[in-house]
N, C-alpha and C positions, 0 to 999 in steps of 0.2 A: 464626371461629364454627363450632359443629358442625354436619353434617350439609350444608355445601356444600364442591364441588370445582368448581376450577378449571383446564381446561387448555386448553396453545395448539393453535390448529388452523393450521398454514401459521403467516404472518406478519403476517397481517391480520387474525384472529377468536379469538375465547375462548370454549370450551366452558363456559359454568356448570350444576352440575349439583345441583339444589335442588330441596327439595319446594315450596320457592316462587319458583318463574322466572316463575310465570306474574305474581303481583305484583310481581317484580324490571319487566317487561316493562310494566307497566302505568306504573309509577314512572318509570319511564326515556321512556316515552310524555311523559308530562305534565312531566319536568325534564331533558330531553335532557341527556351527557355532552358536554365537547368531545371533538371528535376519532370521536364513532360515527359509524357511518354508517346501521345500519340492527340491529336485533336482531327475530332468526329462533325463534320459539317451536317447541317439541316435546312431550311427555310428563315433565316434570319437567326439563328442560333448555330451555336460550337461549343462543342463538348470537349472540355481539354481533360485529358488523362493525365494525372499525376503520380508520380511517387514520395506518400505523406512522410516517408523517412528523409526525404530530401530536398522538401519544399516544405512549408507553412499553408492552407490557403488561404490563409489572411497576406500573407505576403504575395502570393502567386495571383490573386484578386488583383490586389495593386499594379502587379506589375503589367498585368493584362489591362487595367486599366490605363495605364502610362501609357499601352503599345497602341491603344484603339485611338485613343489623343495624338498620335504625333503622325497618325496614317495618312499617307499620299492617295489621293481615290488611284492612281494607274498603278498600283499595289496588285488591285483586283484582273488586271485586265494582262497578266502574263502567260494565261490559260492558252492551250494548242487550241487551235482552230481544224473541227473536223466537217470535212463533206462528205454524203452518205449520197449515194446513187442510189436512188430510189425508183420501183415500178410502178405507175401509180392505177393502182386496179384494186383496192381493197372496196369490203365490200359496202361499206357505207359511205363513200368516196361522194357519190351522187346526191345522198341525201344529205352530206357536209355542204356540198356546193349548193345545192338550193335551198339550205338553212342559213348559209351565208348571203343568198339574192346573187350567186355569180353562176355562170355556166361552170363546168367544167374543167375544162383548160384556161378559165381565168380562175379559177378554186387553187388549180396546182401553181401557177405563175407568183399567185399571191404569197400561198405556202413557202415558195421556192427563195422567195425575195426577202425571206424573215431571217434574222441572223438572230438563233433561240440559245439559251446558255443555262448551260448544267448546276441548278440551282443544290440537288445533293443527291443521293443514289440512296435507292431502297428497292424495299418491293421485293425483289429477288436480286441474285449476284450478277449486277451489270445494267442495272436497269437506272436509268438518267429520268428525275424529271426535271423536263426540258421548261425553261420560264421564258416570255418573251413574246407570247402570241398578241395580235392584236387582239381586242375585244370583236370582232366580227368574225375573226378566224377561231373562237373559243366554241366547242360544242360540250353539248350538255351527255352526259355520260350516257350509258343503255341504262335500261330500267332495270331489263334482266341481263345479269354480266351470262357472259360465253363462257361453258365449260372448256375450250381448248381454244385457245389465239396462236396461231403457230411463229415458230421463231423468226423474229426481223418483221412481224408486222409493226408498221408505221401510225400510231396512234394519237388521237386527241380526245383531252376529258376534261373538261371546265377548263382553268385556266393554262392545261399544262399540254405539252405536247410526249410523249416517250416511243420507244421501238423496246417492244419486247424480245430480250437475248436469246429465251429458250420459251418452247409452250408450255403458255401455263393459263389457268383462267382467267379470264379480264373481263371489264366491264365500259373500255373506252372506242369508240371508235374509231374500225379500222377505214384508215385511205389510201393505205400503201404496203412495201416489203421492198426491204432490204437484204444483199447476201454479207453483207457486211457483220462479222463475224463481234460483237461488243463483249463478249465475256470467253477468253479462249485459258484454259488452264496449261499448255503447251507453252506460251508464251510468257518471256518474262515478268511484263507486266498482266496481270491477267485481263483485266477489266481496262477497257480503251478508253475511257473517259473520267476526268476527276473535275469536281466540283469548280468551278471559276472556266472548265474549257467553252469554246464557243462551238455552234452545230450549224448549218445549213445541210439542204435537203436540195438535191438537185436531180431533175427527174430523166428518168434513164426509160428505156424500150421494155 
């Protein structure tokens, strides 16, 4: 089929690279392959992990190529839907809003009305970046990143939006904090967010 590639990484994993891995990933969630072991989501690519004793991946290509052909787009769209109470006082909040041409309280309103989706996690453990900003609402990153972003800041960098889990240095700016805990190792799950979920940002006092 058009517009997927396929290649090997090592002996044990296959690069797919498709505008739809993220439904490829969902699919494969709910009908497991024999022989995967684990597939690793990115920006238009999935990393499937395999077991070379127990697959081919000449064979395992194919069959991912079967699976990407026969996908229903609402594949994609079984992801939880999460709301983050947000305060909105970060400290480039201001300078978002009048790089966007909106006051303030029409900067967060805008923000607020976006329904953004967890395109794949990096950066650190628990860290979402978020796809889905309008182009008006996309800021251009700092020139000089921050040595320390404190945990649950509410972030935008180019196209993406994220909330940082723990401090750590950054270079996107802040417009908000959350207490909303995204990487807790207590917890079953640890990490609150998987790739395909949906975010809104709803602003709190």
């Amino acid at each position: 089929m058009t517009g997927v590639e396929i290649t090997p990484l090592g002996d044990a994993a296959l690069e797919v690279r498709s505008a739809r891995a993220r439904e490829l990933l969902a699919d494969l969630s709910a009908r497991p392959l024999p022989g995967v072991w684990e597939a690793v989501p990115a920006l238009n690519v999935l990393t499937v992990l395999y077991d070379p004793l127990a697959v081919e991946a000449e064979d395992l290509a194919a069959r991912l190529t079967a699976r990407l052909a026969d996908l229903c787009p609402q594949q994609a769209e079984k992801g939880q839907t999460h709301v983050l109470p947000v305060t909105f006082a970060g400290p480039d909040l201001a300078w978002c809003a009048a790089h966007a041409g909106l006051s303030v309280p029409d900067f967060v309103q805008a923000l607020c009305s976006v329904t953004l989706t967890v395109a794949f996690l990096g950066f650190t453990p628990g860290f979402a970046f978020l796809t889905g900003l309008p182009e008006e609402l996309q800021m251009p990153r700092l020139t000089t990143p921050r040595e320390r972003v404190p945990a649950g800041s509410v972030a935008l960098g180019g196209p993406w939006a994220g909330v940082y889990p723990r401090e750590t240095p950054g270079g996107w700016r802040l417009v908000g904090r959350t207490e909303v805990a995204l990487f807790d190792l207590q917890r079953p799950a640890a990490v609150l967010w998987q790739a395909g979920d949906r975010v809104r940002f709803e602003a709190g006092p």
